[in-house]
C-alpha positions as CSV (number, residue, x, y, z in Angstrom):
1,X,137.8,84.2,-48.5
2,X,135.6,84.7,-45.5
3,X,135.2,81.3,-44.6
4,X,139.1,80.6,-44.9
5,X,139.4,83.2,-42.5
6,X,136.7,82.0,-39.9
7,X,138.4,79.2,-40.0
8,X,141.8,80.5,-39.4
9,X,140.3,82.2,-36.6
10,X,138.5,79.4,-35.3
11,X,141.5,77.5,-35.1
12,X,143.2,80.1,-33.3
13,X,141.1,80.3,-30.6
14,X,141.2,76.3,-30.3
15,X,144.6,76.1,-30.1
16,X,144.6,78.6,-27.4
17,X,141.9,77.4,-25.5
18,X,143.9,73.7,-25.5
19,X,147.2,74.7,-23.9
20,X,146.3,74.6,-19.8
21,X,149.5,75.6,-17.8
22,X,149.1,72.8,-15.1
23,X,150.7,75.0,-12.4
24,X,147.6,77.3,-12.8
25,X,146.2,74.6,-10.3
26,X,148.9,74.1,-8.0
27,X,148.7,77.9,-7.6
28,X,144.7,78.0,-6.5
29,X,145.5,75.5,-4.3
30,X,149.0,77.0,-2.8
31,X,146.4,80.2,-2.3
32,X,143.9,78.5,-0.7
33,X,146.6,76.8,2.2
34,X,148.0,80.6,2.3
35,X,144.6,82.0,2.9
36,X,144.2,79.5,5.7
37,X,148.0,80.2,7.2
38,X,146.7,84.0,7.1
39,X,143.2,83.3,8.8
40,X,142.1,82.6,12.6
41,X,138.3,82.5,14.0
42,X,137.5,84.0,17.1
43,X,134.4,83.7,19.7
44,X,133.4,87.6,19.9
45,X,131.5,89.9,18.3
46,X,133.1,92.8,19.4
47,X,135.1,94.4,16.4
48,X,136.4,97.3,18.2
49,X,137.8,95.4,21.0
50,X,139.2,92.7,18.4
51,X,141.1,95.6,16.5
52,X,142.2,97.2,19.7
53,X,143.8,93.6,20.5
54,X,145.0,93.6,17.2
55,X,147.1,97.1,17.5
56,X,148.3,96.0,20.9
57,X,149.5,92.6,19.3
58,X,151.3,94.4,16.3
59,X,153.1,96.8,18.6
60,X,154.1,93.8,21.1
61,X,155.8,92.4,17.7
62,X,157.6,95.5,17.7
63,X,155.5,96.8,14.7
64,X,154.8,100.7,14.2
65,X,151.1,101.3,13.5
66,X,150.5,103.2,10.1
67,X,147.0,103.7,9.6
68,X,144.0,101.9,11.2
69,X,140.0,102.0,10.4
70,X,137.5,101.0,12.5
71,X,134.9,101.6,9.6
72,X,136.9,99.2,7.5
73,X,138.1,96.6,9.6
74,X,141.8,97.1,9.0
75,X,145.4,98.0,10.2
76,X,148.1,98.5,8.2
77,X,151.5,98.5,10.1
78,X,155.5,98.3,9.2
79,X,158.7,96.4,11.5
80,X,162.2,98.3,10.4
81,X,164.2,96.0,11.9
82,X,167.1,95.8,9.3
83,X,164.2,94.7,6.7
84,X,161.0,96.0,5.5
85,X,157.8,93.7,6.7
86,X,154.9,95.0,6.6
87,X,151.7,93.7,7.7
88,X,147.8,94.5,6.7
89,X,145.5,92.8,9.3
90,X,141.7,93.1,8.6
91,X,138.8,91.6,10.7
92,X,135.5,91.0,9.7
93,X,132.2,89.4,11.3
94,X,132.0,85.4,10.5
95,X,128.9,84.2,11.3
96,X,126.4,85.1,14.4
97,X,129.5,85.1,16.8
98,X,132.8,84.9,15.4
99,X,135.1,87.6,14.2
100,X,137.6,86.7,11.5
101,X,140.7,87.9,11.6
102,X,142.9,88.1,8.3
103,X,146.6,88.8,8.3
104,X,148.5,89.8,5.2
105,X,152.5,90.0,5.1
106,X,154.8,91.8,2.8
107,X,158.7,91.1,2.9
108,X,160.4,93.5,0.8
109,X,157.7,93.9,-1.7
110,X,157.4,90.3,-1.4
111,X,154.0,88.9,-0.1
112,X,155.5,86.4,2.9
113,X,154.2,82.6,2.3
114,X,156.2,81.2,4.8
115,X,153.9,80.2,8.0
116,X,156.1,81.4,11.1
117,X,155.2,84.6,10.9
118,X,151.6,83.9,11.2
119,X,151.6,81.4,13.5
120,X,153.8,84.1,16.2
121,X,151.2,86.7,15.5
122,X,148.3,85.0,16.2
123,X,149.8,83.4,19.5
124,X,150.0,86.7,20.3
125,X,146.9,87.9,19.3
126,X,145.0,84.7,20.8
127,X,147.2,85.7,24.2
128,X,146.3,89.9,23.6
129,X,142.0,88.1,23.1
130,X,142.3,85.9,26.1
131,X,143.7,88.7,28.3
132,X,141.2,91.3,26.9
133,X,138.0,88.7,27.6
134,X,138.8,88.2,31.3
135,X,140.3,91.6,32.0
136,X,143.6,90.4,32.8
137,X,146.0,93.8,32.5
């Protein structure tokens, strides 16, 4: 009786192993184009002034500032605009002398895949990081 259930068990766990949805893959890899959409490397070492830039570049894109942490590397911010998009930047050091900067976009409750809205914000935040560097006002 045991070993007819060890093996019933067994072939459970087989037959559940075996099955591999093949968009599980597709999915890493749809992530890992996102994540590089979302991401942009930048010559300084300066966190403060790279969040300062950051804030600045938000509320250029007509963005209202929610919370921001220096300690933590983020800001948090939200665009009323007839729609809800909300956006959570975070920066972190990358190397000896790069600071990366990570931005993360909700539409709706819906996490924003599309790459147009990254692309605008870090032409303005490359812009906002130029002007900063050679104290341009």
């Amino acid at each position: 009786m045991v070993a007819r259930s060890l093996t019933l068990v067994l072939s459970l766990l087989l037959a559940a192993c075996a099955t591999v949805d093949p968009r599980l893959l597709d999915t890493e890899q749809s992530q890992v184009q996102l994540r590089s959409i979302q991401s942009r490397a930048f010559d300084t070492t300066d966190k403060e002034q790279t969040l300062r830039a950051v804030i600045a570049t938000l509320q250029d894109l007509a963005f209202v500032v929610d919370k921001a942490d220096l300690k933590l590397g983020t800001v948090s911010a939200t665009k009323l605009d007839g729609y809800l998009l909300r956006m959570t930047v975070s920066v972190r050091p990358r190397g000896q002398g790069e600071m990366l900067v990570r931005a993360n976009a909700q539409f709706n409750d819906y996490p924003v895949t599309d790459p147009k809205p990254y692309q605008s914000f870090f032409i303005a935040l490359e812009r906002a990081m130029f002007l900063s560097a050679h104290a341009v006002d």
